[in-house]
C-alpha positions in Angstrom: 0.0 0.0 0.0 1.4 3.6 -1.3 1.7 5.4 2.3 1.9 9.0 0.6 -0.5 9.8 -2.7 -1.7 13.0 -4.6 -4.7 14.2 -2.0 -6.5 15.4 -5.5 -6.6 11.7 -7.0 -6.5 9.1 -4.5 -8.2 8.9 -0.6 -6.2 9.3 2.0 -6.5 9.5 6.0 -3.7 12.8 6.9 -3.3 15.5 5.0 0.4 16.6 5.3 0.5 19.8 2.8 2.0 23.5 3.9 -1.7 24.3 5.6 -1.0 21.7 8.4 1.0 21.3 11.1 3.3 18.6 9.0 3.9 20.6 6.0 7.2 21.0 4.6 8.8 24.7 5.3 11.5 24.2 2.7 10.2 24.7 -1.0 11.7 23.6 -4.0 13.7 27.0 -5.7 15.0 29.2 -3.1 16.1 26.4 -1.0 17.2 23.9 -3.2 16.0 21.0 -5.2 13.3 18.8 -4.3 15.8 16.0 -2.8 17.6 18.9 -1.0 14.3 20.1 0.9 13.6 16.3 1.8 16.6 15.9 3.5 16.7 19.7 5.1 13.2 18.5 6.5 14.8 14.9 7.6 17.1 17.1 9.4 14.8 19.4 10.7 11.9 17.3 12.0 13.8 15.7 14.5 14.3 19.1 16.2 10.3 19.7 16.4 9.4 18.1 19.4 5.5 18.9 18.8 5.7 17.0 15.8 8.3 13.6 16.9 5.2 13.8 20.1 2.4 13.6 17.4 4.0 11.2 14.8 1.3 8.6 16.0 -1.4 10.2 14.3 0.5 9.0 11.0 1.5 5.7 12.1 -0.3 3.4 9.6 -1.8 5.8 7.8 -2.1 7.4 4.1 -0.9 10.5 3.7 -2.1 12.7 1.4 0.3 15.4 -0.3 0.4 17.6 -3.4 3.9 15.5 -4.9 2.7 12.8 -5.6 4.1 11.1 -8.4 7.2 12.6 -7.3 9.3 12.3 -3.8 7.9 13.9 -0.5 8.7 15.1 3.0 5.3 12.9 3.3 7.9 9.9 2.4 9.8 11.3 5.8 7.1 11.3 7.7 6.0 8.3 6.9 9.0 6.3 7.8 9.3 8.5 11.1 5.5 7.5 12.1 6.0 3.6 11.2 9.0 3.3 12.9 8.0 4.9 16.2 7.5 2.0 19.0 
């Protein structure tokens, strides 16, 4: 099961775009390519404590994002949720 799709085409259960709390703050263009802001938000979640205390509400869930086909910080999120205890 796709843990991340386009939340235009496909159902999901979270939405994770730049009008929630789990939006990426680093856009593609002024701070770098798309894998660039993926990994400056790999970096950067960790230091949100708000968000590592909430990553339950994604654990096993589908995430719905804007980037689908393409790579996501919803890809981050998900493997941060699913591999909390």
């Amino acid at each position: 099961m796709r843990r991340v799709v386009h939340c235009k085409h496909e159902p999901y259960d979270v939405l994770i775009d730049r009008r929630t709390k789990w939006g990426n703050p680093f856009r593609i263009g002024p701070d770098g390519t798309r894998e660039d802001v993926i990994e400056k938000y790999r970096q950067w979640l960790p230091m949100q404590p708000h968000l590592m205390a909430a990553l339950h509400e994604l654990k096993g869930k589908v995430l719905g994002c804007w980037c689908d086909p393409f790579p996501c910080h919803g890809d981050v999120l998900a493997e941060f949720a699913n591999r909390e205890g």
